[in-house]
DSSP file (Angstrom, degrees, kcal/mol; ACC not computed):
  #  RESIDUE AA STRUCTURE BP1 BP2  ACC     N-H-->O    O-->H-N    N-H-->O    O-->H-N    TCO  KAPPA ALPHA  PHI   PSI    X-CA   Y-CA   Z-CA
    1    1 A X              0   0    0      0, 0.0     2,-0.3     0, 0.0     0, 0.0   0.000 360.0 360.0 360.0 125.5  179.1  206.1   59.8
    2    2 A X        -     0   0    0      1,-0.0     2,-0.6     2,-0.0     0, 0.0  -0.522 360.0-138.8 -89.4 157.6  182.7  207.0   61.2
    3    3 A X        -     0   0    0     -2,-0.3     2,-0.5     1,-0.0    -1,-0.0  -0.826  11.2-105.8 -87.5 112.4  183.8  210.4   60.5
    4    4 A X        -     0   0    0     -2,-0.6     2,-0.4     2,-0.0    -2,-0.0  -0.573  28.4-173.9 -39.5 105.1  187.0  211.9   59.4
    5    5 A X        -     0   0    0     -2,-0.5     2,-0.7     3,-0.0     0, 0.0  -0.825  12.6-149.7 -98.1 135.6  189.3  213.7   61.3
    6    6 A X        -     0   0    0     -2,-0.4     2,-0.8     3,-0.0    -2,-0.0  -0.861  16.8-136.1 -85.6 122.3  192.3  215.5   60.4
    7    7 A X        -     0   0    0     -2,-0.7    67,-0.1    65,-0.1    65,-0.0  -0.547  26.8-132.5 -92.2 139.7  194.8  215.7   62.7
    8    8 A X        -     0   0    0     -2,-0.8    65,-0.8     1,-0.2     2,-0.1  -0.051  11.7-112.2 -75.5 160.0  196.0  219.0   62.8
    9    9 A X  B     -A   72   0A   0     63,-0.2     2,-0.2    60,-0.2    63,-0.2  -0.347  22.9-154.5 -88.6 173.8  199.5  220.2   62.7
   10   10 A X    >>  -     0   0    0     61,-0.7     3,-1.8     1,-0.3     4,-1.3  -0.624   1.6-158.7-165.4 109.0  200.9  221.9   65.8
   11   11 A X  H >> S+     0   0    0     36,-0.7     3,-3.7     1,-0.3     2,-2.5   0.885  84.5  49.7 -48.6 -81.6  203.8  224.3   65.1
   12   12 A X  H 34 S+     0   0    0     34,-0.7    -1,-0.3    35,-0.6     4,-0.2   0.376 112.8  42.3 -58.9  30.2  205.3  224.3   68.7
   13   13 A X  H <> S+     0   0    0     -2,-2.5     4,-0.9    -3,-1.8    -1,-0.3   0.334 121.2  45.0-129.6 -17.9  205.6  220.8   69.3
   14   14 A X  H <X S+     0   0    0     -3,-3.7     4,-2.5    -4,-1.3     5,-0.2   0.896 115.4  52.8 -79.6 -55.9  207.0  220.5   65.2
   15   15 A X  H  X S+     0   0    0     -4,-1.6     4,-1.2    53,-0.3    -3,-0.1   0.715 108.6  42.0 -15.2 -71.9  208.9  223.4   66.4
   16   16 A X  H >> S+     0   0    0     -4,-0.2     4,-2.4     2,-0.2     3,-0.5   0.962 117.2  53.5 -74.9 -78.4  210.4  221.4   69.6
   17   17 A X  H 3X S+     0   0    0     -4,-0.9     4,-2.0     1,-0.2     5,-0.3   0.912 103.2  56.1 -34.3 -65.5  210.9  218.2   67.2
   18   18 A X  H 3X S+     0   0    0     -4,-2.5     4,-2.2    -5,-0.2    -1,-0.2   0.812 105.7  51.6 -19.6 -75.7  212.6  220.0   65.0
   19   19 A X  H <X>S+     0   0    0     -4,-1.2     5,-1.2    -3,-0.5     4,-0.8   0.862 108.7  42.6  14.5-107.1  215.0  221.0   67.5
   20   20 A X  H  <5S+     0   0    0     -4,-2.4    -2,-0.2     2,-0.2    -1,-0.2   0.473 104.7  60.3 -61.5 -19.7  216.0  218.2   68.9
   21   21 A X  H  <5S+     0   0    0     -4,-2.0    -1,-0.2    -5,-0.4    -2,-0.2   0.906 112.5  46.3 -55.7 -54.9  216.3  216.3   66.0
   22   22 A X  H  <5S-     0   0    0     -4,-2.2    -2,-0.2    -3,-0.3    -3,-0.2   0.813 108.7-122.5 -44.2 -37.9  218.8  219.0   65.2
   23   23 A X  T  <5 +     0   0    0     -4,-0.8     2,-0.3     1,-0.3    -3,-0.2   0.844  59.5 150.1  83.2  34.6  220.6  219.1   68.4
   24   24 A X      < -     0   0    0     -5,-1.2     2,-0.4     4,-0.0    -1,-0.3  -0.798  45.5-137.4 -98.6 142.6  219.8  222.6   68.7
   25   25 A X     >  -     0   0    0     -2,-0.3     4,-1.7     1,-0.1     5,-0.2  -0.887  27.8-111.5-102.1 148.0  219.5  223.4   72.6
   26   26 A X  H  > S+     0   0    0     -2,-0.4     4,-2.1     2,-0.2    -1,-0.1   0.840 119.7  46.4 -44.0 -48.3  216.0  225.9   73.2
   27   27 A X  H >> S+     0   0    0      2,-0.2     4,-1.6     1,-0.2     3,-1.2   0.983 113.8  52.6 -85.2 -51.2  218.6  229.2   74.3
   28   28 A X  H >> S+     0   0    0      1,-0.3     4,-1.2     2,-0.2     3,-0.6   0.749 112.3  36.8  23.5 -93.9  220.5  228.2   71.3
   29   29 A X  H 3X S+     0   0    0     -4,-1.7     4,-1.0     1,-0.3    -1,-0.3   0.724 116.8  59.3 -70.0 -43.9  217.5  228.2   69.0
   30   30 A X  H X<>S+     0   0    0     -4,-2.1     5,-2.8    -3,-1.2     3,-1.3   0.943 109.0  49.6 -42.3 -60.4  216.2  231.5   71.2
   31   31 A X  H X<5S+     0   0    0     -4,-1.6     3,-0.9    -3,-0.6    -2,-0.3   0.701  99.8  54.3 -72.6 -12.9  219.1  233.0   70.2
   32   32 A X  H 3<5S+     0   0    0     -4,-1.2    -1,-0.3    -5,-0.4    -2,-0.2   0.884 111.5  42.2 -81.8 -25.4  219.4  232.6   67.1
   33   33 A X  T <<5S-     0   0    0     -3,-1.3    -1,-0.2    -4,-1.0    -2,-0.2  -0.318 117.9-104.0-120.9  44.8  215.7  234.2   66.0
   34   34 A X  T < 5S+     0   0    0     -3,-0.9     2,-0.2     1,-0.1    -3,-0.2   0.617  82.6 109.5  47.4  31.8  216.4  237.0   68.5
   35   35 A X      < -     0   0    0     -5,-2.8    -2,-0.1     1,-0.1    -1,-0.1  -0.691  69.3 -87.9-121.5-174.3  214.0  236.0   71.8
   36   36 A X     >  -     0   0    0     -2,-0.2     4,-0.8     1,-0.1    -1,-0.1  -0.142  36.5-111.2 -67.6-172.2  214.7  234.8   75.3
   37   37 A X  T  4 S+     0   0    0      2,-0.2     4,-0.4     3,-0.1     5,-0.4   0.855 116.5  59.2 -99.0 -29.1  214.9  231.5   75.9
   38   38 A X  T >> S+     0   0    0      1,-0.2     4,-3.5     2,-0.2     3,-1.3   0.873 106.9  51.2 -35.0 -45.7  211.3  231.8   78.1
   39   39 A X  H 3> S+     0   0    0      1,-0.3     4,-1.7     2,-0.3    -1,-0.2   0.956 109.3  46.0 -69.6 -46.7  209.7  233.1   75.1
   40   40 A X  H 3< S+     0   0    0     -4,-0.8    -1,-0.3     1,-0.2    -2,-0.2   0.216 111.3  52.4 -73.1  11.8  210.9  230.2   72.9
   41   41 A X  H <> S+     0   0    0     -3,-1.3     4,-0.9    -4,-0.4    -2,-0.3   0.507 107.9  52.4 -99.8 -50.4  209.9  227.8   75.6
   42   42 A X  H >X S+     0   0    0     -4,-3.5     3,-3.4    -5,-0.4     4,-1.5   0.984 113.5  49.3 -49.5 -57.2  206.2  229.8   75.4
   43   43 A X  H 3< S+     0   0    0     -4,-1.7     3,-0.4     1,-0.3    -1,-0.2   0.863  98.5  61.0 -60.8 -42.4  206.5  229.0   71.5
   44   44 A X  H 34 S+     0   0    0      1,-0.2    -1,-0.3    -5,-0.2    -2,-0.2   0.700 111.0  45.6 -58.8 -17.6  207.2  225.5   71.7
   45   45 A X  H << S+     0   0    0     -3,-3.4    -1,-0.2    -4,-0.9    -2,-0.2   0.815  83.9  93.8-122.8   4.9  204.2  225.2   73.3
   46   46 A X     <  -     0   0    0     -4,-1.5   -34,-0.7    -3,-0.4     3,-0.1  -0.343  63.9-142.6 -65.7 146.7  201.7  227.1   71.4
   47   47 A X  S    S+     0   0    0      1,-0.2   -36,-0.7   -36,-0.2   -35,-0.6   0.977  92.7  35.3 -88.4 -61.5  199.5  224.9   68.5
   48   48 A X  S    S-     0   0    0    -37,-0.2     2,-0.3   -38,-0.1    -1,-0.2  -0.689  75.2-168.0-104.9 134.9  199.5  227.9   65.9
   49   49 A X        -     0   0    0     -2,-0.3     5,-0.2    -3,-0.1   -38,-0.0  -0.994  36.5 -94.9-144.7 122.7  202.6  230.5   65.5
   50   50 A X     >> -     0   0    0     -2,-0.3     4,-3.7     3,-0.1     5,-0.6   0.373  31.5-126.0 -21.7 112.0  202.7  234.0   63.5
   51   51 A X  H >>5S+     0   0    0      2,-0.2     3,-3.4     1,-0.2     4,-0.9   0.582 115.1  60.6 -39.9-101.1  204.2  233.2   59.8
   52   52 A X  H 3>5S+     0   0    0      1,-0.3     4,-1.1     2,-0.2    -1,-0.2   0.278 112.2  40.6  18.0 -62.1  206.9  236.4   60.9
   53   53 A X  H 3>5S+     0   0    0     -3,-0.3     4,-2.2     1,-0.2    -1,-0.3   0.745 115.3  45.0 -88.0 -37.5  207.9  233.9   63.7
   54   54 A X  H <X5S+     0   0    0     -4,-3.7     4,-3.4    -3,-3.4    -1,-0.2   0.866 111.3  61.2 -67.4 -27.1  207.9  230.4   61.8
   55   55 A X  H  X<S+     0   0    0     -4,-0.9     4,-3.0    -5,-0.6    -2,-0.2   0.937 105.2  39.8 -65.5 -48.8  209.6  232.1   59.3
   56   56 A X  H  X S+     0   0    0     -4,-1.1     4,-4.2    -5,-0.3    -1,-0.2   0.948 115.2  50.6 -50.1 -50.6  212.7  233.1   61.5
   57   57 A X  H  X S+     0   0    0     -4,-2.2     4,-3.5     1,-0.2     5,-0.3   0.903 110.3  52.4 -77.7 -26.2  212.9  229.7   63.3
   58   58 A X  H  X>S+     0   0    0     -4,-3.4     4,-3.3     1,-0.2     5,-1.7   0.956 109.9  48.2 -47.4 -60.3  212.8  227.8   59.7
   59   59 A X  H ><5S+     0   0    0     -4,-3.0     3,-1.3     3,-0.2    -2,-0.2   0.940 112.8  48.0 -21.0 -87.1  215.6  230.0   58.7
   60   60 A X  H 3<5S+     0   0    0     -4,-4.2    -1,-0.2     1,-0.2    -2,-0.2   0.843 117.4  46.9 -12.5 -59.6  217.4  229.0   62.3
   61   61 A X  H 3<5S-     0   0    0     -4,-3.5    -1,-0.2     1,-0.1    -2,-0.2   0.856 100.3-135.6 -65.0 -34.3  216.6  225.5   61.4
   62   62 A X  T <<5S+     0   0    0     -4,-3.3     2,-0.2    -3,-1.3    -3,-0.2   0.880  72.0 104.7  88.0  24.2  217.7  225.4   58.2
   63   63 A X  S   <S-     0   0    0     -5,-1.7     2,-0.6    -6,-0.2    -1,-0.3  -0.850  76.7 -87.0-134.9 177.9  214.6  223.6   57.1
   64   64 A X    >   -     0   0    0     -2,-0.2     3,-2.9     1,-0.1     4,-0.4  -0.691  36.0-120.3 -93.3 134.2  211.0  225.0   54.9
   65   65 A X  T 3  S+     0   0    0     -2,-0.6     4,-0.2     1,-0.3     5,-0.2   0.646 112.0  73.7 -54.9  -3.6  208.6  226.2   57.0
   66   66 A X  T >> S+     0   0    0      2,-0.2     4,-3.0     3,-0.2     3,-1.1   0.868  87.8  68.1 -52.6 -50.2  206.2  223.4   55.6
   67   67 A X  T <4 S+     0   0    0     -3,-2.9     4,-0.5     1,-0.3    -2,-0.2   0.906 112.5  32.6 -36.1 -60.0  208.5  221.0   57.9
   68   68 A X  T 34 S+     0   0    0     -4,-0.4   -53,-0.3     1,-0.2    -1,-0.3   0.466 126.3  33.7-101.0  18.8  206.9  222.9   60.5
   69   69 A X  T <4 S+     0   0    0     -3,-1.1    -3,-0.2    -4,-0.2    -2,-0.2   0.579 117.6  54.3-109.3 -23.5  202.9  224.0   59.3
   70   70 A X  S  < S+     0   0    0     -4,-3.0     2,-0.5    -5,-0.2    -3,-0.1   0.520  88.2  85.0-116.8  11.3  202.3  220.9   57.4
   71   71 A X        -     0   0    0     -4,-0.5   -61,-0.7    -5,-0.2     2,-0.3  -0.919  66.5-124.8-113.0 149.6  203.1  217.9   59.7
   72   72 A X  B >   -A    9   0A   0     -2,-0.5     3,-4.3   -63,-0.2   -63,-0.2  -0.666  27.3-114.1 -75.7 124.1  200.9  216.1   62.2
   73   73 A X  T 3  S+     0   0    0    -65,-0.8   -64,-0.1     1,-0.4    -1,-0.1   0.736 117.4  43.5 -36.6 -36.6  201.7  215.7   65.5
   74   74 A X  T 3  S+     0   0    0    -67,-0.1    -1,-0.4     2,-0.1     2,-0.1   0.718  86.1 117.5 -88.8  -7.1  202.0  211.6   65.0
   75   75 A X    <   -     0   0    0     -3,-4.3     2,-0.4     1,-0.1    -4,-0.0  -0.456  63.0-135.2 -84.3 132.7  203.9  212.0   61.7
   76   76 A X        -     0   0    0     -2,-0.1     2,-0.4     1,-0.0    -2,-0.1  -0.844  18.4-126.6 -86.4 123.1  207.7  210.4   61.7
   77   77 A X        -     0   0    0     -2,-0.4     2,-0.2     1,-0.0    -1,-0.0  -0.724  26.1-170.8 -88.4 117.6  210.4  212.6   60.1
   78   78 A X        -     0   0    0     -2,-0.4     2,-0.4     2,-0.0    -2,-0.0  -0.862  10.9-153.7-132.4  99.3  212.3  210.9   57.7
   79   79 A X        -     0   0    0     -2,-0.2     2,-0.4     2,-0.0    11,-0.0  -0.435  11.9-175.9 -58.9 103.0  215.5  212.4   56.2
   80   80 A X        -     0   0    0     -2,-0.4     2,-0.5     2,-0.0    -2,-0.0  -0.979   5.8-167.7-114.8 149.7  216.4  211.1   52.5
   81   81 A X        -     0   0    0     -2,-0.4     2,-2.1     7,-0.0     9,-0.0  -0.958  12.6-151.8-131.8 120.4  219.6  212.5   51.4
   82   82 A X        +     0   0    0     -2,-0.5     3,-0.2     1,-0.2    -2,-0.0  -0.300  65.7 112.2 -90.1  65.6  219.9  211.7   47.2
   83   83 A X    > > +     0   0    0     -2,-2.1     3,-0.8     1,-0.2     5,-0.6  -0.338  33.5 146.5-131.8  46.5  224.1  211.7   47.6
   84   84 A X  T 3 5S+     0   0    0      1,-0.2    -1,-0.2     2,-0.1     3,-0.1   0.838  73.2  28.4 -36.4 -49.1  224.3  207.9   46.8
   85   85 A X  T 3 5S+     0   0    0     -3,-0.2    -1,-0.2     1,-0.2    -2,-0.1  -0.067 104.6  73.0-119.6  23.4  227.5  208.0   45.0
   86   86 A X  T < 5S-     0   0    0     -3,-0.8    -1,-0.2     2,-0.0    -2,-0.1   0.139  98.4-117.8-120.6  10.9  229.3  211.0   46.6
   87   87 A X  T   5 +     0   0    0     -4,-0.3    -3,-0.1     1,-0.2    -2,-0.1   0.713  58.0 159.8  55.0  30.8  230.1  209.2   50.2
   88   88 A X      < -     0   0    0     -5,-0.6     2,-0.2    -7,-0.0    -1,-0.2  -0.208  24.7-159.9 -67.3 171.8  228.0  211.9   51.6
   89   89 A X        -     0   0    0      6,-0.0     3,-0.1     0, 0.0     6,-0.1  -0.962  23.3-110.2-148.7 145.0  226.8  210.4   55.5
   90   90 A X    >   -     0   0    0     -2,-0.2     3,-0.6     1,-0.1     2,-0.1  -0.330  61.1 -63.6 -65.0 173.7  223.7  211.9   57.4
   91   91 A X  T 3  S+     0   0    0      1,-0.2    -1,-0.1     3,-0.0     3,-0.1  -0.459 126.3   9.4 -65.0 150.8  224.7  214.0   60.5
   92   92 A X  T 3  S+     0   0    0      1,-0.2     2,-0.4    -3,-0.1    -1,-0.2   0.905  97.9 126.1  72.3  59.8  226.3  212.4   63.2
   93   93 A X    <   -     0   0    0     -3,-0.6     2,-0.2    -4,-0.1    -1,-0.2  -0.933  55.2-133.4-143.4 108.9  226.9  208.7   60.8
   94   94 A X        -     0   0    0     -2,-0.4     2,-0.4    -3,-0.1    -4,-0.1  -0.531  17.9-163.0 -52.3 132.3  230.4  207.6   60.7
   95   95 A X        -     0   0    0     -2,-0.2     2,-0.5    -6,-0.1    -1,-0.0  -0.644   5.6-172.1-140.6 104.6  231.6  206.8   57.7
   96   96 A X        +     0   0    0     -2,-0.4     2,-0.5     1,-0.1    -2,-0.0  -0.530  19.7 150.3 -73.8 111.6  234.9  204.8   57.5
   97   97 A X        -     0   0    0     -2,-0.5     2,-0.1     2,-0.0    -1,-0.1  -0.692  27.3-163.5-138.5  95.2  236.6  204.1   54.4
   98   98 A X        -     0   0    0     -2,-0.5     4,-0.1     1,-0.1    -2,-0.0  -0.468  24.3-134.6 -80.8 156.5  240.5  203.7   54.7
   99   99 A X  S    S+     0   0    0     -2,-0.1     2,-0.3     2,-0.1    -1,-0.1   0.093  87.4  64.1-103.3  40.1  243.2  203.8   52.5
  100  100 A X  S    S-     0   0    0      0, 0.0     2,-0.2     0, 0.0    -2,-0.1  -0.983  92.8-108.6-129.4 149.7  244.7  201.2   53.7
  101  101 A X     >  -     0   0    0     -2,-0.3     4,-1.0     1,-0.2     3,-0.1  -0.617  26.7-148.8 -97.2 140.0  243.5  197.6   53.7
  102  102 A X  H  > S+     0   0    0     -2,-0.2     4,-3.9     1,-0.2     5,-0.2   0.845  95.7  55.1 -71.4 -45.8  242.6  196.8   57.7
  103  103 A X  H  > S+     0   0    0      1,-0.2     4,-0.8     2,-0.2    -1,-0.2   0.581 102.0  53.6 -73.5   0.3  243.7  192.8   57.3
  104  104 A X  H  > S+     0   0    0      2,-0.1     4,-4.0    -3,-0.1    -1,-0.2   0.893 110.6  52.5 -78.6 -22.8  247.4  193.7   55.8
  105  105 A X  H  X S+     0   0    0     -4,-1.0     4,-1.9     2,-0.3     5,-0.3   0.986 110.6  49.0 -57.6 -63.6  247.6  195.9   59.2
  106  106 A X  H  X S+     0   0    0     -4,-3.9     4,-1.1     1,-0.2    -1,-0.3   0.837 106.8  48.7 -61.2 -24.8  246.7  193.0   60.9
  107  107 A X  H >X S+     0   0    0     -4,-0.8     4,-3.0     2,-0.2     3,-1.4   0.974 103.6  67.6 -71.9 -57.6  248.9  190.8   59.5
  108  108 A X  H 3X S+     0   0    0     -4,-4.0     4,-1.3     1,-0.3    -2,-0.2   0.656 100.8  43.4  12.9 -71.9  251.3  193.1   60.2
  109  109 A X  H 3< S+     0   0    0     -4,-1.9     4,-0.4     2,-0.2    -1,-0.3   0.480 108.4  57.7 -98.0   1.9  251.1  192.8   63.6
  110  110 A X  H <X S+     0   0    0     -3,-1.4     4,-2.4    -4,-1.1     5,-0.4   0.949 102.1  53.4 -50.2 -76.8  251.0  189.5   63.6
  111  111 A X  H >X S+     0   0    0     -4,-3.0     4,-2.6     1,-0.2     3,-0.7   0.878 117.8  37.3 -31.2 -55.6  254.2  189.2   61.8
  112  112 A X  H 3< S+     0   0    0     -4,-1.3     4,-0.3     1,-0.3    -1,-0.2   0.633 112.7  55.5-104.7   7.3  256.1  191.4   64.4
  113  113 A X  H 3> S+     0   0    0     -4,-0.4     4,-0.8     2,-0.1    -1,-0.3   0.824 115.6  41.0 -66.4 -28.3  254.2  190.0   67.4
  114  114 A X  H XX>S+     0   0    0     -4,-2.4     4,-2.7    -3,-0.7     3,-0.6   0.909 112.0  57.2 -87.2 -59.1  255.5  186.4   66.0
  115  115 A X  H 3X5S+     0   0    0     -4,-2.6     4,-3.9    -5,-0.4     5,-0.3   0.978 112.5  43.5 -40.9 -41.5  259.0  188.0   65.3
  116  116 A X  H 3>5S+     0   0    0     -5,-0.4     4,-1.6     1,-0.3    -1,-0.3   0.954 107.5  53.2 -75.4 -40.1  259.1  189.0   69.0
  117  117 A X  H <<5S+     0   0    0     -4,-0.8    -1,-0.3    -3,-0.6    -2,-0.2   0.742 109.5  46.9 -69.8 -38.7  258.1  186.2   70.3
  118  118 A X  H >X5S+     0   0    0     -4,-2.7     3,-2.3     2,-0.2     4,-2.0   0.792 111.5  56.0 -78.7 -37.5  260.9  184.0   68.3
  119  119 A X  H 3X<S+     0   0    0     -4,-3.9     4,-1.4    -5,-0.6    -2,-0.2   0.847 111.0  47.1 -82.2 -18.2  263.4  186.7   69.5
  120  120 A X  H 3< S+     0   0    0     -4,-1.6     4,-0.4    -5,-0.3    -1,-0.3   0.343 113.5  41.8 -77.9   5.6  262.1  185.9   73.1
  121  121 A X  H <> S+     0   0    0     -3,-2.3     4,-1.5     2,-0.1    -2,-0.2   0.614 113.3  54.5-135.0 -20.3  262.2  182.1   72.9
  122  122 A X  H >X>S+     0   0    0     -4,-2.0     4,-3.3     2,-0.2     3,-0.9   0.956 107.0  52.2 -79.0 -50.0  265.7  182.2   71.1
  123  123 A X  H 3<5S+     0   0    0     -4,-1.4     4,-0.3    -5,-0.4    -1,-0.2   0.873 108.9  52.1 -31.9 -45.7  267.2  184.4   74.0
  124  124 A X  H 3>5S+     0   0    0     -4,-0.4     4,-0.9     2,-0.2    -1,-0.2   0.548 102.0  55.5 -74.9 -21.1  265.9  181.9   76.4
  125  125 A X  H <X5S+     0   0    0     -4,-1.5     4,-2.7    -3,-0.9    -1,-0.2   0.922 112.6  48.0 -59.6 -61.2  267.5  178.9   74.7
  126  126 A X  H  X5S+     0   0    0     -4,-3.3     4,-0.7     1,-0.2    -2,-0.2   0.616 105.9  49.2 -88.5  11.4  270.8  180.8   75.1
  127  127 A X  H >><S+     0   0    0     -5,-0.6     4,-2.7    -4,-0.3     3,-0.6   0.894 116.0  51.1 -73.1 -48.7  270.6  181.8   78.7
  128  128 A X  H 3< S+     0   0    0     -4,-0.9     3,-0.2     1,-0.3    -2,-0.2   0.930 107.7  50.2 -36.7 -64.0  269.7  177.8   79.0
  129  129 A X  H >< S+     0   0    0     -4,-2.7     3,-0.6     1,-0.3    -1,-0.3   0.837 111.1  49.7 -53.0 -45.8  272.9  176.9   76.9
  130  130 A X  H << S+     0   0    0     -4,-0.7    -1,-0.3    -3,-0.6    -2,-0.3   0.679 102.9  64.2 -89.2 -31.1  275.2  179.4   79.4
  131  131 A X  T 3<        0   0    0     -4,-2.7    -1,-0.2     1,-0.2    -2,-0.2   0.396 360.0 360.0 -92.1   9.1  273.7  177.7   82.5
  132  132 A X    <         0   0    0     -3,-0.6    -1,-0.2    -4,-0.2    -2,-0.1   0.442 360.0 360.0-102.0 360.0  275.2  174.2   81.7
């Protein structure tokens, strides 16, 4: 009969995840819940970390400290953001919308690349014409 495991969560390595997800750099993130950065390198690798201390770096993170007690090591963090119709973007997601239409633009320069082109070819007829 197989057995059940749970795999257990382990706060410095959700800690570390966290992080980096963010783009937070370790003396960064040190600094911010008032320790070196050695000591917040110690924490990142420790399985279990002092409520006091999860508390701070959630704060830091800007996330619940469930983010980091209640996931499993293997578990993928996945950001849904309910701003469907408000042209909200996740971090670091471009989102273009100009107010201008991109094919008049291009036509645009079409037209005065063609314009230019005509004003070059007419010049060159009348150098032609003077050289006869």
């Amino acid at each position: 009969m197989e057995t059940a495991t749970s795999k257990r969560s382990n706060h410095g390595f959700n800690t570390k995840r966290w992080r980096e997800w963010k783009g937070i750099k370790q003396e960064v993130l040190a600094e911010l819940i008032g320790v070196s950065q050695t000591t917040m390198s110690a924490y990142e690798k420790k399985d279990k970390l002092e409520p006091e201390i999860l508390n701070k770096i959630a704060v830091a993170l800007q996330i619940p400290v469930e983010a980091i007690t209640e996931i499993n090591n293997e578990s993928p963090i996945n950001i849904f953001s309910g701003t469907w119709n408000d042209n909200a973007v996740a971090h670091g997601v471009e989102n273009f919308q100009p107010t201008f239409n991109p094919i008049d633009k291009v036509a645009e320069l079409y037209e005065r690349m063609l314009k230019a082109e005509q004003e070059k070819v007419a010049m060159l007829q009348e150098m032609l014409r003077e050289r006869k």
